[in-house]
C-alpha atoms as a printed R data frame, in Angstrom:
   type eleno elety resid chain resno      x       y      z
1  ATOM     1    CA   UNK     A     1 24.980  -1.870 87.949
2  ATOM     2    CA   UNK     A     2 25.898  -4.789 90.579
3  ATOM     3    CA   UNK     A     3 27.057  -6.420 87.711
4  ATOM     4    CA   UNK     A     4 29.953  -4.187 86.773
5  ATOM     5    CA   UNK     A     5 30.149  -2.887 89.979
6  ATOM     6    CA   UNK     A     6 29.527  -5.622 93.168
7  ATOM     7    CA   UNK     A     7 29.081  -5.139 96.516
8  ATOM     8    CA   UNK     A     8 31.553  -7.555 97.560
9  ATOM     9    CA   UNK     A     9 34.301  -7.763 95.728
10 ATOM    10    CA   UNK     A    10 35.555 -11.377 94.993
11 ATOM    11    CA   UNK     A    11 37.140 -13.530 92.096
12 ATOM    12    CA   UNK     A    12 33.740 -15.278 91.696
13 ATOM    13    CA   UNK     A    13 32.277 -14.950 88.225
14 ATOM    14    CA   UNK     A    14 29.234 -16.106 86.313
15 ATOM    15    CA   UNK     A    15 29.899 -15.471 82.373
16 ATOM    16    CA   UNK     A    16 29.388 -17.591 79.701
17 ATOM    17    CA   UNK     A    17 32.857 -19.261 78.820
18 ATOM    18    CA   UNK     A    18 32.875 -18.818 75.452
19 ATOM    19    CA   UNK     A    19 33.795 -15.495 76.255
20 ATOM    20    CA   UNK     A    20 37.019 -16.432 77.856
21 ATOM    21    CA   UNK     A    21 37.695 -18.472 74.580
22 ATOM    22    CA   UNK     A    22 36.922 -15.444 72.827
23 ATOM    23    CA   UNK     A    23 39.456 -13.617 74.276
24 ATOM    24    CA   UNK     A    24 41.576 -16.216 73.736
25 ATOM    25    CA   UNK     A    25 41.389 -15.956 70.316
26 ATOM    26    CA   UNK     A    26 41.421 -12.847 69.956
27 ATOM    27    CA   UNK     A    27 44.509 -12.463 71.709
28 ATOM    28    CA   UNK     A    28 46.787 -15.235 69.787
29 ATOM    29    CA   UNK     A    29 45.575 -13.143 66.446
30 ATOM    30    CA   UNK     A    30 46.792  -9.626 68.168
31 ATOM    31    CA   UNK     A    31 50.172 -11.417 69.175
32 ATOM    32    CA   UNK     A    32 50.282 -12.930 65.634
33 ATOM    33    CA   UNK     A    33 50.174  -9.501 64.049
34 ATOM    34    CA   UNK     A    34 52.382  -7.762 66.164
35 ATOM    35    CA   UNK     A    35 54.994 -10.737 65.686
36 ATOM    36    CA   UNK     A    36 54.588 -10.195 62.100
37 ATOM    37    CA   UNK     A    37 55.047  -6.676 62.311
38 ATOM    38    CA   UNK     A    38 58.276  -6.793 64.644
39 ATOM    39    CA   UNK     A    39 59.864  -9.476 62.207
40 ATOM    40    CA   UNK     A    40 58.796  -8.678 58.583
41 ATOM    41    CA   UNK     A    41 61.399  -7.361 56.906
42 ATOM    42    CA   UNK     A    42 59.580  -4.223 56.017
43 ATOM    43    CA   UNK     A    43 58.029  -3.928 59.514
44 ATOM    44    CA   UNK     A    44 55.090  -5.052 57.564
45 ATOM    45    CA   UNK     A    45 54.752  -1.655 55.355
46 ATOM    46    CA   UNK     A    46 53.872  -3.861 52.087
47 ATOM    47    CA   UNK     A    47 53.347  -7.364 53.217
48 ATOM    48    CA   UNK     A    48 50.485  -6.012 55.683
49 ATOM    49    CA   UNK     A    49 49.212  -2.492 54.423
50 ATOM    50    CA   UNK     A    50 50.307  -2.739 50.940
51 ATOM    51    CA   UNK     A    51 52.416   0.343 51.392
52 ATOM    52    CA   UNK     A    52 54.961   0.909 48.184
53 ATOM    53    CA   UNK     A    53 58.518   1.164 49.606
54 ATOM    54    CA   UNK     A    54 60.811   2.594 47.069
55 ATOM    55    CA   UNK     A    55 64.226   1.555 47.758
56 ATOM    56    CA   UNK     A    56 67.035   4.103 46.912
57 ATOM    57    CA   UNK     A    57 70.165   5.931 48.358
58 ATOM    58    CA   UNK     A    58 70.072   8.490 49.317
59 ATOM    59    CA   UNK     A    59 66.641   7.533 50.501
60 ATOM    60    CA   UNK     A    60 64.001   9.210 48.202
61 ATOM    61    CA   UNK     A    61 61.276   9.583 50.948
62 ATOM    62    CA   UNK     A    62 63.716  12.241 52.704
């Protein structure tokens, strides 16, 4: 429990570092999706998920 918990709390740290590049990657390749999701033009729907869109007006998911 010292481990996750510490007496004395400091910014002192014994991990491996390929954690921290682990973390690294796997936060470009969060970012990445969530770019892709705010600029696809279908918010992603079918380039991502594979969702059908059907395109139609008035719309015919309503």
């Amino acid at each position: 429990m010292d481990k996750l918990f510490p007496k004395n709390a400091n910014n002192d740290y014994d991990f491996n570092k390929v954690i921290v590049y682990i973390f690294y990657f796997l936060t470009v390749v969060t970012i990445g999706r969530s770019l892709i999701h705010i600029f696809a033009p279908d918010g992603g729907a079918n380039t991502i998920a594979t969702i059908i869109r059907f395109d139609g007006n008035p719309d015919p998911i309503m």
